[in-house]
N, C-alpha and C positions, 0 to 999 in steps of 0.2 A: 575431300568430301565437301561440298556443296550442300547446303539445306538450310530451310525456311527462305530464308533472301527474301523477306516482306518489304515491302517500300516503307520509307520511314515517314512516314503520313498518318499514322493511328495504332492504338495497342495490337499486339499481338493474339489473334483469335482460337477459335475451336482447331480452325484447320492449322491453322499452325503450332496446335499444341501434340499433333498427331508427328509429324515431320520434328517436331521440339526432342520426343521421346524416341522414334525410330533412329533418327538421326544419329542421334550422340548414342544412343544405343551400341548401334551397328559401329559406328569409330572406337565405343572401347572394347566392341568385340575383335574387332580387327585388332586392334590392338595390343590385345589379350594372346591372339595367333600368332603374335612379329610383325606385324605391318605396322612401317612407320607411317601414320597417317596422323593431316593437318585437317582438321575442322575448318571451313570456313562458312563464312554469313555476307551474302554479294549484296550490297545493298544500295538499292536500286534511287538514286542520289540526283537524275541527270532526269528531265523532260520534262513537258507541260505540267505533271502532276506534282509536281516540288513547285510550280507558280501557282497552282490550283488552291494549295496547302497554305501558303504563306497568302493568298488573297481573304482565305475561309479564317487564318486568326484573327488577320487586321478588321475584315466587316466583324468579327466577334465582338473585337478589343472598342470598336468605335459604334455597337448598336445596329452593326447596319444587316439585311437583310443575307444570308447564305446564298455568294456568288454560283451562278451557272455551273456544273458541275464539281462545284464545290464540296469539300467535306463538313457534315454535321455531327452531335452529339457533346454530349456534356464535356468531355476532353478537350472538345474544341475552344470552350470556354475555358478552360481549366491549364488548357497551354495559352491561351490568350495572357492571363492573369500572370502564369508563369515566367513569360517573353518581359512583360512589362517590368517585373520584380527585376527582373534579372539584367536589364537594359534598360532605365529608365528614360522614359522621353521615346522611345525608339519611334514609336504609333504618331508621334510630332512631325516624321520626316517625310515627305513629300514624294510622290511618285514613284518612281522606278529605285531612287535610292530606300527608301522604305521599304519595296517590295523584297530587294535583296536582303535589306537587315535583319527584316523577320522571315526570311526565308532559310536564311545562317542558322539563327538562332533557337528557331520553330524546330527546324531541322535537328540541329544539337543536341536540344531537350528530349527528342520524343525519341531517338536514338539510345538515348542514355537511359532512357524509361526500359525500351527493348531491351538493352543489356543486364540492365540490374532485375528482370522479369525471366530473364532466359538464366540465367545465374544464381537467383534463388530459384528455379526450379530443376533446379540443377546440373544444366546445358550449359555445359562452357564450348565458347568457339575460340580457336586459335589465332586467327584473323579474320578481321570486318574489314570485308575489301569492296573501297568505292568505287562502281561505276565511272563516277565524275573527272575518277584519276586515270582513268583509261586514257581516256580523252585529252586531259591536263597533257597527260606524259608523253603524247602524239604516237600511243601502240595501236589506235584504232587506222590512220593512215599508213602507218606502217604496217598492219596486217593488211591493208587495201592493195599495197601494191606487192604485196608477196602473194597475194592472191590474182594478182595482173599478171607477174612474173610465171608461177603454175598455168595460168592459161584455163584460170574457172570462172573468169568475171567477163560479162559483157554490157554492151549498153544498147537499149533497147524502151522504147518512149520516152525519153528521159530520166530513165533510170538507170542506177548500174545495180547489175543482179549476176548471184552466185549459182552456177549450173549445178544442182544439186542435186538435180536430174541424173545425172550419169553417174551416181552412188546410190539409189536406191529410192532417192524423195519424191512425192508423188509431183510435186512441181516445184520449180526453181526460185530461191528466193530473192528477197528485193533485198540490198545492201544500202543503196542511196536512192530517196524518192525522187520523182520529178521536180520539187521544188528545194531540193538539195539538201532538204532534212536527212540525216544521217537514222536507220530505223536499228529496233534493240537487238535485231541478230549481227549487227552489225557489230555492236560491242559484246554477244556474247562469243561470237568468233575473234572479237581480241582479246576475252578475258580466256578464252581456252588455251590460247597459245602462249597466254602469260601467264597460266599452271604449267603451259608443260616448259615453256623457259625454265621456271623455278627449279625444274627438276623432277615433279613429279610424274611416273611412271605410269600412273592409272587416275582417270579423275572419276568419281562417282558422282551422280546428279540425282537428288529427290524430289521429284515433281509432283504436283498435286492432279488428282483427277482431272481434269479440263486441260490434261496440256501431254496428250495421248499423243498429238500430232507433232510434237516437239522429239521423240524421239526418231524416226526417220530424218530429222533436220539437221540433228545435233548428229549421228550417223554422220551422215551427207556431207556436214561440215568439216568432220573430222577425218575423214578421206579425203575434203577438196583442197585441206594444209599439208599434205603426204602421211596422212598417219592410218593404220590400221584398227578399224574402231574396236573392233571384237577385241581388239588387246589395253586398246587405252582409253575405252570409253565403258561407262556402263548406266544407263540410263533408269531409274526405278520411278512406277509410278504408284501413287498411295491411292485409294478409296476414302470418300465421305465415313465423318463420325457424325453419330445423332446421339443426344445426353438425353435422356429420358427422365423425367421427376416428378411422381403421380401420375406416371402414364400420360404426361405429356412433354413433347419436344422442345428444351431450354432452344429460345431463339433472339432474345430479347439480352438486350445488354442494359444496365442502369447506367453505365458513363457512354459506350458506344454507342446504344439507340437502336442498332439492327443486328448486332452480331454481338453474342458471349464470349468476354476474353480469356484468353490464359488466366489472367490473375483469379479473375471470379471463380471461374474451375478449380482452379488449385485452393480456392477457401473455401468452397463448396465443398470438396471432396477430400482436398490433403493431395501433399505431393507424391507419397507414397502409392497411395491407391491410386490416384489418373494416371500414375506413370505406369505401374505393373498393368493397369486394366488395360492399358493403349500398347502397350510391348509386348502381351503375352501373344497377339493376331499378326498372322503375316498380313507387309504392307497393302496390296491387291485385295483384301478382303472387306467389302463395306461391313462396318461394325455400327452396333447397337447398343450402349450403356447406360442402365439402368442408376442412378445414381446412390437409390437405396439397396441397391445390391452388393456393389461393388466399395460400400462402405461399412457395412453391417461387421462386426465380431464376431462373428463364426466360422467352423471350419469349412462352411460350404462357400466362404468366401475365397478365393484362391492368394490371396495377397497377404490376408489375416493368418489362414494355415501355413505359409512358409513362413513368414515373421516369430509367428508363434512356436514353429520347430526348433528354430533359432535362438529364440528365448529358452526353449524349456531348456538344449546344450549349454547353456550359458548357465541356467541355473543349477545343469547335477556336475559342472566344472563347481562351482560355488561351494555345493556341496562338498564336493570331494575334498576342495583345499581347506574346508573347515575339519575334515577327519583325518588330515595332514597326508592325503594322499600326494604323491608327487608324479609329475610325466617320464614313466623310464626314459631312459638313452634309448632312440629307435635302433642303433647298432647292436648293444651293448645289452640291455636289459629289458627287448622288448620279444614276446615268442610269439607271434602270429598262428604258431599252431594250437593257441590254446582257444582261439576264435573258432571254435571246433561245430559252434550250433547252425544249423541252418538259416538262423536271424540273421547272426553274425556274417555270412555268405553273402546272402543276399545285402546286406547293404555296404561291406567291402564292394563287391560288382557295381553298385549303384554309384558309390563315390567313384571306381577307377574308371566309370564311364563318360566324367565331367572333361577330362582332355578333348576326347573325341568330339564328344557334344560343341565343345568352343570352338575346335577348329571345322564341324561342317557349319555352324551360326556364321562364322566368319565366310567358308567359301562361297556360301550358298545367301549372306547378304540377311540371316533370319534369326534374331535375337528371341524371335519370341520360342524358339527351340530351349533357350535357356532358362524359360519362364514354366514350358513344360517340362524339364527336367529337371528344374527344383520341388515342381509339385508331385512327381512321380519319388524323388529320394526324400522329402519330406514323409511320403506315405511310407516307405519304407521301413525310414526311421523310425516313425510312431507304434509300427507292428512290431519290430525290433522292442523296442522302450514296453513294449506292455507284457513282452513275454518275459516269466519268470525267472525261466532259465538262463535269461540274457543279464541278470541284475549288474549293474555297474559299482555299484555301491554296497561292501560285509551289510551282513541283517546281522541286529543283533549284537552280541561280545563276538562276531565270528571276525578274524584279523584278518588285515587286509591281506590278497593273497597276489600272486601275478595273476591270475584269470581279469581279478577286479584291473588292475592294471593297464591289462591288456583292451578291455574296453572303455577305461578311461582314454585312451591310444584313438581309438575308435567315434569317440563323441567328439575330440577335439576336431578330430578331422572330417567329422559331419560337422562342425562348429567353421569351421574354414570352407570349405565347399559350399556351405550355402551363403556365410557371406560374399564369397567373391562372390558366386552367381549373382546374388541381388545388387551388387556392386555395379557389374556387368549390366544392370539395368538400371543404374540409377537409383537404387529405393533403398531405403536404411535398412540395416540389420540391428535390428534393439536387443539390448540384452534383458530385459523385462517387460513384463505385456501384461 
């Protein structure tokens, strides 16, 4: 799995806090199904915009005016400061060796920022594969000429271009320009072929709204390697998020200047809440988040009511083992047929329908299936919890009996189900709220 792959040139933002949360989502759902699947984060390491980057510290570091499409914003000051701490003298060095030192270095820093931002939000990727090694490692020439050898490359203006045409694409793409600049499909058809070197049988790709025309290409590309895409490709594209705060649209970043980061998000809201509120919508979905909604303490919050269900199981376990209740042997000492009430029914069904639930989240690529199935067995459980006849816990001098037993049996594993699930999505399961 492929997702976010931001260029390491600035924080990580909104859009990429959507891709942050589906992403790793959707990998531990797979997961969770038997699919060995690797996380990775392609990062985009190699082209004018890595010299664009390293020019916008140095005019920072030295007072001087923000280069020709250069990047801005307070960060840019703030990895200036950072470069110099950390390299001292480096801003002393003269020309093109300067440009590379703070390009290194500029680079290093703001990498290591992305990881420790996607890690406390609780996105782990398996590998951060560089671009730059593609190239380093000579798989981008060597996909050139096995793409000579197949008989899908031609030259034409001074270009060589991949006929991508004759798999589907509405026009064929350029590999090498006229001025022998090598372009970026160039190495995403050698990072493809160095997934499936690796071994992997299926590569997933999560691309952001603007790059709709990327799946016919990526298609195109992977039948013009000999592969069949419908088997080893699978292309997802997300929808824009808008955060809403007094009925107006966060757009303003205090360290970026144009765009709201992950970070701000995540102290704005909690990591809890952006992740469930961004997980529970399928990807294709433009979504809308209210910021005082989707953090409020109530039950008509959807993230607060499964958390909270989760708490209450944890606290009548509490209970239980203070009245020295014990968990029978499920073989041994446990009778299912004394779950005899209608409550009891209905949230047995509820629990044994979380397999199912995991494995279509998984084939169908939709975690947020998981997020409505917590809040439907949540409800459940709370109807369960309020009826009388369901008591888990003797009233009274009445001694504990198997019935009580029997639904202690019952909360634990409402107590498990809904932690994986939230697991499944990233977001804790507290044991008190």
């Amino acid at each position: 799995m492929e997702f976010i792959s931001a260029n390491p040139t600035g924080p990580l933002h909104l859009g990429h806090t959507r891709w942050a949360v589906l992403g790793d989502a959707i990998g531990r759902v797979l997961a969770a199904a038997g699919a060995d699947v690797t996380r990775e984060f392609y990062i985009n390491d190699r082209g004018v915009q890595m010299n664009h980057f390293a020019d916008s510290i140095i005019a920072a570091a030295l007072g001087e005016p923000k280069p020709e499409d250069g990047y801005a914003g307070a960060y840019i000051d703030d990895l200036a400061k950072a470069v110099e701490a950390a390299s001292p003298g480096i801003f002393q060095l003269e020309g093109e060796e300067r440009r590379a030192a703070v390009r290194a270095k500029g680079y290093e820093l703001q990498l290591e920022e992305q990881q420790d931002q996607l890690e406390s939000f609780h996105t782990h990727f398996d590998v951060w594969f560089s671009e730059l090694s593609l190239h380093e490692s000579g798989s981008v020439p060597e996909t050139l000429a096995r793409l000579k050898e197949l008989g899908h490359v031609y030259e034409q203006d001074g270009a060589l271009w991949m006929r991508t045409t004759d798999f589907g694409d509405d026009k064929d793409r350029v590999l090498i320009k006229s001025d022998g600049e090598l372009t970026y499909f160039a190495s995403d058809t050698a990072y493809y072929l160095d997934k499936r070197a690796r071994g992997f049988e299926h590569c997933i790709y999560l691309l952001g709204a603007d790059h709709h025309g990327y799946v016919g290409r990526l298609r195109a590309m992977a039948a013009c390697v000999g592969d069949d895409p419908d088997r080893t490709l699978d292309v997802m594209i997300g929808q824009l998020v808008k955060i809403l705060r007094d009925g107006q649209e966060l757009k303003l970043s205090k360290r970026a200047g144009t765009i709201v980061t992950l970070n701000e998000l995540a102290e704005e809201i909690g990591v809890d809440a952006l992740r469930y509120s961004l997980a529970r919508y399928p990807a294709d979905s433009p979504l809308t988040l209210d910021v005082a909604e989707i953090t409020k303490a109530s039950n008509d919050n959807p993230v607060y009511y499964v958390q909270y269900a989760h708490a209450r199981t944890c606290a009548m376990i509490r209970n239980a083992t203070d009245l020295g209740m014990v968990l029978p042997d499920l073989e041994t000492g446990f009778d299912p047929g004394l779950l005899a009430h209608e409550r009891d029914g209905e949230l047995l069904r509820a629990l044994a329908e979380y397999p199912r639930v995991v494995a279509s989240a998984a084939e169908l690529r939709e975690p947020h299936r998981i997020a409505r199935y917590l809040e439907d067995t949540a409800s459940v459980f709370n109807k369960w919890y309020d009826t009388k006849e369901c008591r888990m816990l003797p009233q009274g001098d009445e001694p504990v009996g198997a019935a009580n037993l029997a639904r202690l049996v019952l909360v634990v594993a409402t107590q498990t189900v809904i932690a994986n699930g939230l697991d499944l999505l990233g977001v804790s399961a507290p044991e008190r709220m």
